[in-house]
C-alpha positions in Angstrom: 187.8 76.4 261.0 187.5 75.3 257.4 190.4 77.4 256.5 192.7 75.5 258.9 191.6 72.2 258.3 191.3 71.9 255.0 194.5 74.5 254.0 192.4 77.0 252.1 193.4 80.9 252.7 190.5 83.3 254.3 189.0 85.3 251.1 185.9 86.1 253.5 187.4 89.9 253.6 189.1 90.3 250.6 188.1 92.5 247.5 187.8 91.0 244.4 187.5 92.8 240.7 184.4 91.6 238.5 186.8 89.7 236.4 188.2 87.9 239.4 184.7 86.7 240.2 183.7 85.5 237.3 187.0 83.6 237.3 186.5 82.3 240.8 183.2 81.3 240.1 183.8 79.6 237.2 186.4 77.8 238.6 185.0 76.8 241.6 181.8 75.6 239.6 184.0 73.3 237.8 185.8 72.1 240.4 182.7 71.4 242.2 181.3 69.3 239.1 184.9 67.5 239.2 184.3 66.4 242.8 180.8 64.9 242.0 181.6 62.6 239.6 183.9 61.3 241.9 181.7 61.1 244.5 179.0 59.5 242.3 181.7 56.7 241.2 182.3 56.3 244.8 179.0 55.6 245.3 178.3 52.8 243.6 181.7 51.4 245.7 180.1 51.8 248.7 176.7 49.9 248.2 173.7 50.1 249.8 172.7 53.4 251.9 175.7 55.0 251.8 175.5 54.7 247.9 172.0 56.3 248.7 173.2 58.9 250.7 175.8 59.7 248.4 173.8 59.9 245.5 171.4 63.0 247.4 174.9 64.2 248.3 175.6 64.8 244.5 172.3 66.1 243.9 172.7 68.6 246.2 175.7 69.8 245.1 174.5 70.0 241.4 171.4 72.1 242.8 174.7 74.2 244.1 176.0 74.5 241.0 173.3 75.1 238.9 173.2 78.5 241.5 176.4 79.0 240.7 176.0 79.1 236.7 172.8 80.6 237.1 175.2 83.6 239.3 177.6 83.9 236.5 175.0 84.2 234.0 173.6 87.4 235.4 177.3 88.7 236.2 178.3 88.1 232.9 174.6 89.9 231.6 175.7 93.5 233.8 
C-alpha cells in the first residue's frame, strides 16, 4: 500500500549488488536526516503537544538512522 500511495516502486523482490546497497543505504540515511530537520523546524510551528510529539517523532527516526550507519559500517567492514 505504501508503494501506491506514496509513488515509490516495489524493491521488496529485487536483487541488488553490494555496491547498490551501500548506495541505497547511504542515500536513504541521508534523506532520512533531510526529513528530520524538517520535521523538527516544524515542530516548534506547531506548539504545544504536537511539538512534543514531533520531537519523539525525530528521535525515533535518528535511533533509525543511527541503525542504518551502524548497517553500512559493517557492510563497508566485509
Amino acid at each position: 500500500m505504501h508503494d501506491v500511495e506514496y509513488g515509490h516502486s516495489n524493491h521488496h523482490d529485487a536483487e541488488h549488488s553490494p555496491e547498490e546497497v551501500l548506495a541505497l543505504l547511504k542515500y536513504m540515511a541521508d534523506h532520512t536526516r533531510h526529513h528530520c530537520e524538517e520535521l523538527h523546524d516544524l515542530a516548534h510551528s506547531a506548539g504545544g503537544d504536537a511539538e512534543r510529539l514531533i520531537h519523539e517523532a525525530v528521535d525515533c527516526f535518528q535511533s533509525g538512522i543511527g541503525k542504518l550507519d551502524d548497517a553500512l559500517q559493517k557492510l563497508k567492514e566485509e
